[in-house]
C-alpha positions as CSV (number, residue, x, y, z in Angstrom):
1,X,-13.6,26.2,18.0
2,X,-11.7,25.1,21.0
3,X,-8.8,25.1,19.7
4,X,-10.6,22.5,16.9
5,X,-13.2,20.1,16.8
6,X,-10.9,17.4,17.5
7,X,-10.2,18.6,21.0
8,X,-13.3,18.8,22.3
9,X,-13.8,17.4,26.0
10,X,-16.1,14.6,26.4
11,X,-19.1,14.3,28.4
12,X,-19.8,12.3,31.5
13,X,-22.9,10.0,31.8
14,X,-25.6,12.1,32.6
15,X,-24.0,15.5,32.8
16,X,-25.9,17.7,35.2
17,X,-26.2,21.0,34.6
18,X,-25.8,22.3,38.1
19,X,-23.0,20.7,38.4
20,X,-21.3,22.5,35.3
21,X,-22.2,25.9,36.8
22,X,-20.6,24.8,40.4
23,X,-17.9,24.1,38.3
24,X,-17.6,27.5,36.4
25,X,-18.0,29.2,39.9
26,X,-14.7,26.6,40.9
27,X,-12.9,28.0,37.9
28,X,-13.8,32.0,38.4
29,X,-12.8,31.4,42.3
30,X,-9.5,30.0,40.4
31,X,-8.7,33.0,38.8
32,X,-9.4,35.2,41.4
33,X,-7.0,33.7,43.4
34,X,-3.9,35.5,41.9
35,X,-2.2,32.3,41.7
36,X,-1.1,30.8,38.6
37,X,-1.3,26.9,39.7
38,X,-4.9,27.5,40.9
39,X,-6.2,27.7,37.2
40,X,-3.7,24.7,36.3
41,X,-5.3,22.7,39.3
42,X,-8.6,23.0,38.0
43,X,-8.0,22.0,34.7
44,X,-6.2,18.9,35.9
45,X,-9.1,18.1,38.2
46,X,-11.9,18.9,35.7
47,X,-10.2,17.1,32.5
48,X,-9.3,13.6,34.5
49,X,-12.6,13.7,36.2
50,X,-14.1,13.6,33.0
51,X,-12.4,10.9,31.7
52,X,-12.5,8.8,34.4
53,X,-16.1,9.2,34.7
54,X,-16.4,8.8,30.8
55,X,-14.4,5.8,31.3
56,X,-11.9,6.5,28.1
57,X,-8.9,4.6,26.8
58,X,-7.2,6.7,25.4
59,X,-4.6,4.5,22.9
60,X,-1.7,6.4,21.2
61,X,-3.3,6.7,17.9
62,X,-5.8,8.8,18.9
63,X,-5.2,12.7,18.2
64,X,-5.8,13.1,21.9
65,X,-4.6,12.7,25.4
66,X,-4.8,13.9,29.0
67,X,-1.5,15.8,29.2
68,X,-2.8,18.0,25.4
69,X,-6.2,18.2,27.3
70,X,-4.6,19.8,30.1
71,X,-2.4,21.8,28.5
72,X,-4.9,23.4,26.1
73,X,-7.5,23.8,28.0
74,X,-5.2,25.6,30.7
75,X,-3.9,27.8,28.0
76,X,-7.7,28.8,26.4
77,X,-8.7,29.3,30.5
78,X,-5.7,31.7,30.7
79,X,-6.5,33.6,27.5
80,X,-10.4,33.9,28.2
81,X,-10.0,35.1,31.7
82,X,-7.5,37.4,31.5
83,X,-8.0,40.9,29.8
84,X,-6.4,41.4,26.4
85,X,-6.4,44.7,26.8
86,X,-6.0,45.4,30.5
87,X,-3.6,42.4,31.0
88,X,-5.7,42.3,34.6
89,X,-7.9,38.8,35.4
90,X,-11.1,39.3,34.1
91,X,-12.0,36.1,36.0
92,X,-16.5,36.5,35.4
93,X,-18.8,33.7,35.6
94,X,-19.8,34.6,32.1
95,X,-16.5,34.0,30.9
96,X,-16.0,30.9,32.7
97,X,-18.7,28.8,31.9
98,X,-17.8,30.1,27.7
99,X,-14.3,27.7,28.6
100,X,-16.3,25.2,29.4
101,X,-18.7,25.4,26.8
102,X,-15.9,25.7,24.2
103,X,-14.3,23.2,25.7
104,X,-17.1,20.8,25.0
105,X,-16.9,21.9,21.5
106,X,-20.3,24.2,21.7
107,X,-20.1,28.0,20.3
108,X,-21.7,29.0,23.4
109,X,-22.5,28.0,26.8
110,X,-25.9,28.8,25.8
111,X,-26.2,26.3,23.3
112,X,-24.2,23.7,26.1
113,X,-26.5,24.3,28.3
114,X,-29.5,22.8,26.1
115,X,-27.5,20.0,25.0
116,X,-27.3,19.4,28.7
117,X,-30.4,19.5,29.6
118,X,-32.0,17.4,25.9
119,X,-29.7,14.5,26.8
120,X,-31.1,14.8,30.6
121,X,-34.3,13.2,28.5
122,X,-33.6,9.7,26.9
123,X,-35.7,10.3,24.0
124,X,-35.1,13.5,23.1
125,X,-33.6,14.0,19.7
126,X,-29.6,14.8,21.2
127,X,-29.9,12.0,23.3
128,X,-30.8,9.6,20.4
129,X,-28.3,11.1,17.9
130,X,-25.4,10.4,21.0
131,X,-26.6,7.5,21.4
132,X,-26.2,6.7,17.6
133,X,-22.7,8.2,16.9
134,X,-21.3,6.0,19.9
135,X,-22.8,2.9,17.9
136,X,-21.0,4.1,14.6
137,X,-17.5,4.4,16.4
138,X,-18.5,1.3,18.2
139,X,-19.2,-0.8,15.7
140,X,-22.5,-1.7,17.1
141,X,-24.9,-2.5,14.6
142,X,-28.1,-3.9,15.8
143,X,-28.2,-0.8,18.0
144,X,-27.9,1.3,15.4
145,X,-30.0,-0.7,12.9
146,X,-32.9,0.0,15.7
147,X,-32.3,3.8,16.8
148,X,-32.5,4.4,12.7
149,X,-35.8,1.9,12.9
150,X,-37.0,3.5,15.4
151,X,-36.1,7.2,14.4
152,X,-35.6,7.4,10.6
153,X,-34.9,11.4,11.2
154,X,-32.1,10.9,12.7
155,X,-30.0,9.9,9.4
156,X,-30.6,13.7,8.6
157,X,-30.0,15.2,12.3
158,X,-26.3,16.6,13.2
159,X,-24.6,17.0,15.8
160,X,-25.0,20.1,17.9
161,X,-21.5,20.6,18.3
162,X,-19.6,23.7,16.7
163,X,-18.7,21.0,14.3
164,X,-22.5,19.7,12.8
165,X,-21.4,16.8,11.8
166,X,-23.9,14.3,10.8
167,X,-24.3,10.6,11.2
168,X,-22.0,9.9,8.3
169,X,-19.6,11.9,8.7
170,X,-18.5,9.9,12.1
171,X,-17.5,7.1,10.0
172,X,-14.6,8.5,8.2
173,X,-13.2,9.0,11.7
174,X,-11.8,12.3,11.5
175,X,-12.5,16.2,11.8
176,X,-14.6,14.9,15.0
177,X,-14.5,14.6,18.2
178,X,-10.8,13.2,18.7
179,X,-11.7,10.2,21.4
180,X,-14.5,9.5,19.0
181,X,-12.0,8.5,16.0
182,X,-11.9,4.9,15.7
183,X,-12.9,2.6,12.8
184,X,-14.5,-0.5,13.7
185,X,-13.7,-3.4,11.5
186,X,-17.6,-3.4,10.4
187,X,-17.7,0.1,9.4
188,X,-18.2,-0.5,5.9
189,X,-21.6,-2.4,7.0
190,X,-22.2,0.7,8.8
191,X,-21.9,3.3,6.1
192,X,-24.0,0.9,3.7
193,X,-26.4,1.3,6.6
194,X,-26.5,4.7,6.6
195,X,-26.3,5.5,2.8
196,X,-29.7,2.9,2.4
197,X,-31.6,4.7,5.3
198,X,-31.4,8.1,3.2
199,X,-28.0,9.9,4.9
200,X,-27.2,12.7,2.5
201,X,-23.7,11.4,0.7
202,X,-22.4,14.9,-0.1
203,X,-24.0,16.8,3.4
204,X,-20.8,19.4,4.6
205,X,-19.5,19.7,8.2
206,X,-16.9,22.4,9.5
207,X,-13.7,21.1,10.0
208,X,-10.7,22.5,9.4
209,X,-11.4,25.7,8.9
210,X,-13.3,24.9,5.5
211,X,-16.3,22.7,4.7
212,X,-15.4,18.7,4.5
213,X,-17.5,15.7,3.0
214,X,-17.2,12.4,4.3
215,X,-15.2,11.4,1.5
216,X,-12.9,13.9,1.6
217,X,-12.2,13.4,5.3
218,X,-11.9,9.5,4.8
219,X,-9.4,10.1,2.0
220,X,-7.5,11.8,4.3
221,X,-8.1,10.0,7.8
222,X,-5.0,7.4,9.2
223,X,-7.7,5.6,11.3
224,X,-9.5,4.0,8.0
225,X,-6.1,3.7,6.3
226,X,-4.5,1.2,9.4
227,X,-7.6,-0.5,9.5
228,X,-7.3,-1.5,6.1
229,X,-10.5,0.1,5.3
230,X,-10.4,2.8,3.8
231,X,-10.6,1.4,-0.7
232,X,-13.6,0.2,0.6
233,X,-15.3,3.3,2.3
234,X,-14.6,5.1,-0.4
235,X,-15.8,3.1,-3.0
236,X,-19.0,2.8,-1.4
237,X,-19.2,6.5,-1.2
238,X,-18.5,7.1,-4.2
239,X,-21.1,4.1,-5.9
240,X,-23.7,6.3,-3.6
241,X,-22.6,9.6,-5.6
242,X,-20.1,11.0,-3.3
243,X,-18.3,14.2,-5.5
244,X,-14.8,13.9,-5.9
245,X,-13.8,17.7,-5.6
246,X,-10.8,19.1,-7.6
247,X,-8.3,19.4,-4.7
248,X,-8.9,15.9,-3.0
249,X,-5.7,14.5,-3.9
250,X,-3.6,17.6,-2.9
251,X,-5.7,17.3,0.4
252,X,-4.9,12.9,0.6
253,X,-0.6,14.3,-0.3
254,X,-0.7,16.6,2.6
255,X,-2.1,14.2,5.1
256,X,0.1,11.3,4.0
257,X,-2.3,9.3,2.3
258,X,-0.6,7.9,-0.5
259,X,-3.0,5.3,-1.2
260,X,-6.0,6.9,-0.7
261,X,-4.4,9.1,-3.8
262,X,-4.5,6.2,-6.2
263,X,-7.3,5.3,-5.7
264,X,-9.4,8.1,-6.0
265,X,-6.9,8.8,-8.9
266,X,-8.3,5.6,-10.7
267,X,-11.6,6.8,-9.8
268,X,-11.1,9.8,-11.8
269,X,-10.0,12.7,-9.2
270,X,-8.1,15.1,-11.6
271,X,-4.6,14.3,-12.3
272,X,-2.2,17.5,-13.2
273,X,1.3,18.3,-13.1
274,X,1.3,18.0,-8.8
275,X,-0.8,15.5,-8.4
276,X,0.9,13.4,-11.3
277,X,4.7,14.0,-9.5
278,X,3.3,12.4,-6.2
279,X,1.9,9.8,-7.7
280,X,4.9,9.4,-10.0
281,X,3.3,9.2,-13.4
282,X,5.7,10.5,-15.3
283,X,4.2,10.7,-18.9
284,X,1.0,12.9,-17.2
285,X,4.1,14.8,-15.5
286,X,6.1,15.7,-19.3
287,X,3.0,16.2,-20.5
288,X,1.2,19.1,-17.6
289,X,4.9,20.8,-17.0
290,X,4.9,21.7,-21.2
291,X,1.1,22.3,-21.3
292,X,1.9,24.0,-18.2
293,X,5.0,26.3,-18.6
294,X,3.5,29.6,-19.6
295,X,1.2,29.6,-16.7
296,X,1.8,31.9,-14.1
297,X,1.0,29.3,-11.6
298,X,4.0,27.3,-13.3
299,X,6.9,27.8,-11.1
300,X,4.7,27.5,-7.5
301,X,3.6,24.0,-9.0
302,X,6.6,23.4,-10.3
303,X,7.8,23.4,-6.9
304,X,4.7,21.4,-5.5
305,X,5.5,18.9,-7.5
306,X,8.9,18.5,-6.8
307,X,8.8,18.2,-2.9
308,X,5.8,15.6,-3.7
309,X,8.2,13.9,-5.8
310,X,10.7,13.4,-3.4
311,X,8.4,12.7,-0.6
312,X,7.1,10.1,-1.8
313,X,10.1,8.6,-3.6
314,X,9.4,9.4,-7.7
315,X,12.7,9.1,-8.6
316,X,12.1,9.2,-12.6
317,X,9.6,12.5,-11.4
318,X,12.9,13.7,-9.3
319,X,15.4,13.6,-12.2
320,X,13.1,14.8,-15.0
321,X,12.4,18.5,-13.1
322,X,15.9,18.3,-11.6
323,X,16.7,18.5,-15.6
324,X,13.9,21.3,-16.1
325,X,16.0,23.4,-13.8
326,X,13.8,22.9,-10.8
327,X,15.8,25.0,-7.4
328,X,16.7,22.8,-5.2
329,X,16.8,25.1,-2.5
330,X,13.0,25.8,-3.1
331,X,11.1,25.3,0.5
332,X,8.0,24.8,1.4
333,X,6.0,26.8,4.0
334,X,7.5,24.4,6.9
335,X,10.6,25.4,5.4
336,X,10.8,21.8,3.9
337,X,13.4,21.3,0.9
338,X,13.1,18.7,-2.1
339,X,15.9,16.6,0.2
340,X,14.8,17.3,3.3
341,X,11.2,15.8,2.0
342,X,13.3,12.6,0.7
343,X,14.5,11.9,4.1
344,X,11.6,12.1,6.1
345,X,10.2,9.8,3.8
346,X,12.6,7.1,4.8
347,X,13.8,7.3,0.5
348,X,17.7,6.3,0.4
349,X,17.7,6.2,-3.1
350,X,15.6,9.6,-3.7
351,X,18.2,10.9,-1.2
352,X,21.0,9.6,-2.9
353,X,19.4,11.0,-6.7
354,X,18.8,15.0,-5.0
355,X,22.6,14.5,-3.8
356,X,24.2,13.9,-7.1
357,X,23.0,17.4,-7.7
358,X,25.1,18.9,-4.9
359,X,21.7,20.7,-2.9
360,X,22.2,22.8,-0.1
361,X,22.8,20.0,3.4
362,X,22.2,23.4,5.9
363,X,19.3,24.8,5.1
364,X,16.7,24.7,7.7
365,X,13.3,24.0,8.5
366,X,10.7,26.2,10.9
367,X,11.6,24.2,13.5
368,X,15.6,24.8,13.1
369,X,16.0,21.0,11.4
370,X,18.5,20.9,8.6
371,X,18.6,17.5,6.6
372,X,20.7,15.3,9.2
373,X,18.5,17.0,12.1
374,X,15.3,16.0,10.0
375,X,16.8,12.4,9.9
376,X,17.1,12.3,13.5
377,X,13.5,13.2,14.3
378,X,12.3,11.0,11.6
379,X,14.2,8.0,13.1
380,X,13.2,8.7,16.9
381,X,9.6,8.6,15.7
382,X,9.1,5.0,14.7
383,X,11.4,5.5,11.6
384,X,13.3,2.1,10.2
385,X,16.9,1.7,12.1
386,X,19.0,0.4,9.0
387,X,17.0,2.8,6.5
388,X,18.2,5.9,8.4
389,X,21.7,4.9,9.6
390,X,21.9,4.4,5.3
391,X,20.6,8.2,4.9
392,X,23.0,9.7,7.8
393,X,25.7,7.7,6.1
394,X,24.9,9.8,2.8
395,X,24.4,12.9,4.4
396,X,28.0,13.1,5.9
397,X,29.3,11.7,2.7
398,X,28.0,14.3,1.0
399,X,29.0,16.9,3.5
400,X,26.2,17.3,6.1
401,X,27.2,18.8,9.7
402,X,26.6,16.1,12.4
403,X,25.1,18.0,15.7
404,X,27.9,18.3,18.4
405,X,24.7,17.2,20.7
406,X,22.3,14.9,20.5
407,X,19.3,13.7,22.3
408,X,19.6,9.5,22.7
409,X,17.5,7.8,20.2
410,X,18.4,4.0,20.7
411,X,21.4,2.1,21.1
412,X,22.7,1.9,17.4
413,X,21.7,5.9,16.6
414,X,23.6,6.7,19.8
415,X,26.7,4.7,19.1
416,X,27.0,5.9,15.4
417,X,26.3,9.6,16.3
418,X,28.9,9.4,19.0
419,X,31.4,7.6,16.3
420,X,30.5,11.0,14.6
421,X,31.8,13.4,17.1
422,X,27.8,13.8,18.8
423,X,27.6,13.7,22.2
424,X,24.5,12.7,24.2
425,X,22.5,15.4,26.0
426,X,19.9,14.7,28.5
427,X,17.2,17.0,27.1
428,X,15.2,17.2,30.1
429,X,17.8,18.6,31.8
430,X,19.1,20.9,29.4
């Protein structure tokens, strides 16, 4: 998939399909040009002509936006068309109109094509099921009360996107089409709608590399979550015998959804030594890491566990495997230690606890970020002022290297890094 379903273009109004192959001639013309900024012209003139004629607002919460659009797209073009081999432009109308088609989210630009041409016919089967999925994501329910009178299949159909997601998987807002992920404040009414008119509860979609339900992607969607949504979607999932799989709560940990955990946790999801350490049960905890310790699997969950722990602030979890002899320089495929997990989770006191142990304050993550740098990007991304100026303080109490440079973050971050020997760098400049 391009590069995932989630960046899939949309379409305009009426796409025409002589129009898409003048515009795969545009981009082969592109590449045979020789000139790098030819292909990056085209993208930028396809990509904002599409949403322009699409008419898209594009709000930051979306896992989209123009300048990613171009980008990626540009960067797939580039790949396609040029020999992987040869390392010469292969630059063939065959090849171009597969961008597009991938682009689109379609394996093929055969299959495009007839998506093109079906929803050149109002009533043929892609242009109802459209039609429906923008009523789910736009919470318009009397016209999606009468395309499922009016065409009962539909609650069975999917899409024909690389993706085949159906009907119900739209309203967990996720794993789809990214300009399509919104929850509407009535799509609880909408699922019910759904479920009644027969849509299979457990169908599968490929997302992620794997094969996703609708509950598993709503435990672990933002969108239902800030909508305040999301207890309720998955109850009524779940009363309409949506399976809770084994892994659903590692899946909710590593996409930040906390609550989404408990709940399901209530509801019976399985409960063992990592999911019991994020969640900070600390009887289930003792109980998994004894029943646990001869495994071989012990000391990777062991570890798991931990980093949950401190993630999510389970300070009585913290100390107990701190005590079991957990390492505290133990990282995590991003690289991610137990305290570098506390602080980008805004926990002073969980960062306070894993420094009374004396962990290592320069180990770094994939991306170069030790603790203090880890603090920093937290705290430019939306984190609380007071609650990370309180973790920096700790960190150079405890020993932690303040950067020599810095890029600004806001007054009161600049002023206290300066007061710390940091001085400001203008990073687009540098």
């Amino acid at each position: 998939m391009f590069p995932n379903p989630q960046s899939a273009l949309p379409l305009p109004p009426q796409p025409s399909l002589e129009r898409y192959k003048k515009i795969a001639k545009a981009l082969v013309k592109a590449c045979r040009s020789g000139r790098p900024e030819e292909i990056r012209d085209w993208v930028k003139e396809w990509v904002e002509t599409l949403v322009k004629l699409s008419a898209l607002k594009i709000s930051p919460h979306l896992p989209v936006s123009v300048t990613e659009w171009n980008d990626q797209v540009e960067d797939f073009a580039r790949r396609q068309l040029i020999g992987a081999d040869s390392g010469y432009p292969v630059c063939s109308l065959s090849m171009a109109q597969f961008v597009i088609a991938r682009a689109h989210g379609f394996e093929s630009w055969s299959k495009f094509s007839l998506n093109i041409e079906e929803l050149a016919r109002p009533s043929s089967a892609i242009s109802t099921f459209e039609a429906a999925v923008d009523a789910i994501v736009g919470g318009e329910v009397e016209k999606l009360e009468r395309l499922l009178r009016d065409h009962p299949e539909l609650v069975h159909a999917c899409s024909k996107r690389e993706h085949g997601a159906t009907l119900l998987h739209y309203v967990s807002a996720n794993g789809v089409e990214g300009y399509r992920q919104r929850t509407p404040a009535n799509i609880v009414k909408i699922t019910g709608m759904l479920l009644q008119a027969g849509a299979e509860v457990n169908a599968i979609a490929r997302m992620y590399g794997g094969e996703c339900t609708t509950l598993l992607l709503t435990a672990t969607s933002v969108h239902p979550e800030r909508a305040g949504v999301q207890e309720a979607l998955l109850r009524i999932l779940i009363e309409h015998g949506a399976s809770i799989d084994r892994s659903i709560l590692l899946d909710c940990f590593a996409n930040g959804r906390i609550q989404a955990a408990e709940f399901l946790a209530a509801m019976g999801a399985r409960v063992g030594l990592v999911e019991g350490a994020a969640l900070g049960r600390i009887e289930e905890v003792k109980a998994a890491f004894a029943s646990d310790s001869s495994s071989s699997n012990h000391v990777a969950d062991s570890k798991q566990a931990f980093l949950y722990a401190c993630q999510f602030g389970r300070n009585e979890v913290v100390e107990f495997l701190i005590g079991c002899g957990i390492d505290l320089a133990a990282q995590d495929a991003q690289g991610q230690t137990g305290l570098h997990w506390a602080v980008a989770g805004g926990h002073l006191d969980t960062v306070k606890l894993v420094l009374s142990y004396h962990p290592p304050l320069e180990a770094k993550n994939k991306y170069g970020g030790t603790v203090v740098g880890q603090a920093l990007w937290s705290a430019a991304h939306d984190g609380d002022t007071d609650v990370y100026i309180g973790i920096l303080e700790a960190l150079v109490a405890a020993g932690a290297k303040v950067p020599e440079r810095h890029v600004p973050i806001n007054p009161r971050f600049d002023e206290w890094l300066e007061g710390h020997g940091s001085r400001p760098q203008n990073w687009r400049s540098e």
